[in-house]
N, C-alpha and C positions, 0 to 999 in steps of 0.2 A: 497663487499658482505654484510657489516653489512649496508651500507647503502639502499641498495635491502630490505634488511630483514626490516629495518624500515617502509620501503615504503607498502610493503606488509601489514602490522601491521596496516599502517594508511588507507589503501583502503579498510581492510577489518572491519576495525569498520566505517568508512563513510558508506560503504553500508551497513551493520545490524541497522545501524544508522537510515539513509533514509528509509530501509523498512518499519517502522514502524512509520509514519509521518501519514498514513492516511487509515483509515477502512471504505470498503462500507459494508455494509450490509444488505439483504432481509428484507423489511416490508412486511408482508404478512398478507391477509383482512383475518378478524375476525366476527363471527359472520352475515354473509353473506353480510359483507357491502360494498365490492369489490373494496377496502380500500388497492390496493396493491400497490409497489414503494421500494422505498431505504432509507436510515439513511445513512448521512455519518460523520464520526466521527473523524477528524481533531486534531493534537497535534496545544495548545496554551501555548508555555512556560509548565507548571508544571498543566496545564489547557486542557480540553475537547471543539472544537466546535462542537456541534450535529445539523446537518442539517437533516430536516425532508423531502422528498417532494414524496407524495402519492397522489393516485387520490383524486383531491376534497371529502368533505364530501357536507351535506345541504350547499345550498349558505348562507351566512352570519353567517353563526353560527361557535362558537369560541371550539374546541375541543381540553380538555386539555392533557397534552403529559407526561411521565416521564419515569425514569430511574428508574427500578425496581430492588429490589437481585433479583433472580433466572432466568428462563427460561421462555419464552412465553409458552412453557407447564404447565409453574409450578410458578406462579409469585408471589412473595415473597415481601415486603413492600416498600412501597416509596424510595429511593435512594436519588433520583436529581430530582427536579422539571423543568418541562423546561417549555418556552414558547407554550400557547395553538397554537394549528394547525389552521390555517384560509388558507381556499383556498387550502389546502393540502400542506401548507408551512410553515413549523416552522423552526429560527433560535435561538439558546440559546449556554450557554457557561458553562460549571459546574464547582464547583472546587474540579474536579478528575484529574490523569492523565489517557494520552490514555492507557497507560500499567495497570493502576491499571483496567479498562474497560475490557481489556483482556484479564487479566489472573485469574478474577473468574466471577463467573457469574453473569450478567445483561442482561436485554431485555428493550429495548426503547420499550413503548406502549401509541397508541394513544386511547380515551375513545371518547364515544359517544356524551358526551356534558355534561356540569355542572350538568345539571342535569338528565343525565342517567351515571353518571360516574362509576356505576358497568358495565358496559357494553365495550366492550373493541372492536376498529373496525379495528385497526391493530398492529401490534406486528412485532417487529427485533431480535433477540438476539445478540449479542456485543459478548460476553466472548468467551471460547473455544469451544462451539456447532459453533458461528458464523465460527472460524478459521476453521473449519474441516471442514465446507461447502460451503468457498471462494473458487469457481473456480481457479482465477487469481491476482496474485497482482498489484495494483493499481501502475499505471506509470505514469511517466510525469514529471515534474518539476525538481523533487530533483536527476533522474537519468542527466538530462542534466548537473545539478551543480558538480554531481559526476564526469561527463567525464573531465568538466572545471577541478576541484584541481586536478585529476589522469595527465592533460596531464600537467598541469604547474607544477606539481611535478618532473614529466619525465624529462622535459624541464631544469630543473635545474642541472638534474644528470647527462645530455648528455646520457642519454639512450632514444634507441629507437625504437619501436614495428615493427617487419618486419614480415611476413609471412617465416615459420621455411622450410628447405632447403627437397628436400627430395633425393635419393639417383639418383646420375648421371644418365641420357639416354646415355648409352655408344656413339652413335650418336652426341648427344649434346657436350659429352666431347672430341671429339676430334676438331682440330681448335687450337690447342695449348691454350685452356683458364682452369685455373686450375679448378679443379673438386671443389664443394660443398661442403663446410667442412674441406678444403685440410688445411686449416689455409693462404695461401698465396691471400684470397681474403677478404677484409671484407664485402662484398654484396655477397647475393647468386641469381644467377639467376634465372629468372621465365619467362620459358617457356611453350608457347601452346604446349599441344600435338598433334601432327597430326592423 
C-alpha cells in the first residue's frame, strides 16, 4: 500500500509538472491593424521561449515586440525585449521563468515599427487575466511521456489497471462461475448487455 501511495505522489506531481510546460495566449489587433494571432510561451530550463505569430504587419518592415508589467489594458514598462516581428513571426528567449510570466502580470505587445513605436498593433496578456481566459489546456507531447513513466511504474509493481466490476447480472452468475467481487476470482468479467 505504501508503495501505491508513492506512486500516486509521483503521478501527481508529473502531471501538475507537465501542465505547465507551455502557454498559448490571444494576441489580439490593436489600433485597427488586424494584427491578430497567438504568443506561445514555452518553459526553457529556468528560461521563457516567446513565439510570436500574428498576421503579417507592412511587408518588410521589422516590428519591435516585448514583454510588458501590466495588462494589454494597462501597459506598465519594458520587461523583456524580444525579437522585432517580421512577417508576423518572432522567435526570442527571456531570462524569466514560465511561472514567474504567470503568476503576475505581463502582456507580450507588438509596436508599429521603430518608428511609430508609441503605437502598439497587437497585444497578448501572459499573467492571470491570460489564465482565466484559456479555454483549454495545451496537450501533446508531455501527456504521452506522462502515460510512458505512469505505465513503466505500474509495470514494476505488477499492478494492473482493469475496468472496476459492477454488481452480478443474476443471469450471468449462474453457470457455476463465481460472482464479481466474491474474492475466489482474480479477473472480473465483462459482459455485453443484451
Amino acid at each position: 500500500m505504501k508503495n501505491l501511495s508513492v506512486l500516486v505522489a509521483v503521478v501527481l506531481l508529473l502531471a501538475t509538472a507537465t501542465a505547465a510546460l507551455a502557454l498559448d495566449a490571444t494576441m489580439k489587433a490593436q489600433n485597427n491593424s488586424g494584427q491578430d494571432g497567438k504568443v506561445t510561451l514555452t518553459v526553457q530550463g529556468d528560461r521563457t521561449r516567446v513565439v510570436i505569430d500574428i498576421r503579417p504587419g507592412a511587408a518588410g518592415l521589422a516590428q519591435p515586440a516585448h514583454v510588458h508589467e501590466g495588462t494589454c489594458a494597462s501597459l506598465g514598462k519594458v520587461a523583456f525585449p524580444l525579437k522585432s516581428v517580421e512577417n508576423g513571426k518572432s522567435d526570442s528567449v527571456v531570462d524569466v521563468s514560465l511561472a514567474t510570466l504567470q503568476s503576475r502580470q505581463f502582456a507580450v505587445n507588438v509596436h508599429k515599427s521603430t518608428q511609430e513605436i508609441a503605437i502598439a498593433t497587437s497585444c497578448g496578456d501572459t499573467g492571470p487575466a491570460a489564465l482565466a481566459t484559456t479555454a483549454l489546456p495545451r496537450t501533446g507531447g508531455p501527456s504521452l511521456i506522462l502515460l510512458a513513466l505512469v505505465g513503466g511504474m505500474l509495470a514494476g509493481t505488477g499492478l494492473v489497471l482493469r475496468p472496476s466490476c459492477r454488481a452480478p447480472d443474476p443471469a450471468a452468475a449462474s453457470g457455476g462461475r463465481p460472482a464479481c467481487g466474491s474474492g475466489r476470482t482474480s479477473r472480473c468479467p465483462i459482459r455485453r448487455r443484451t
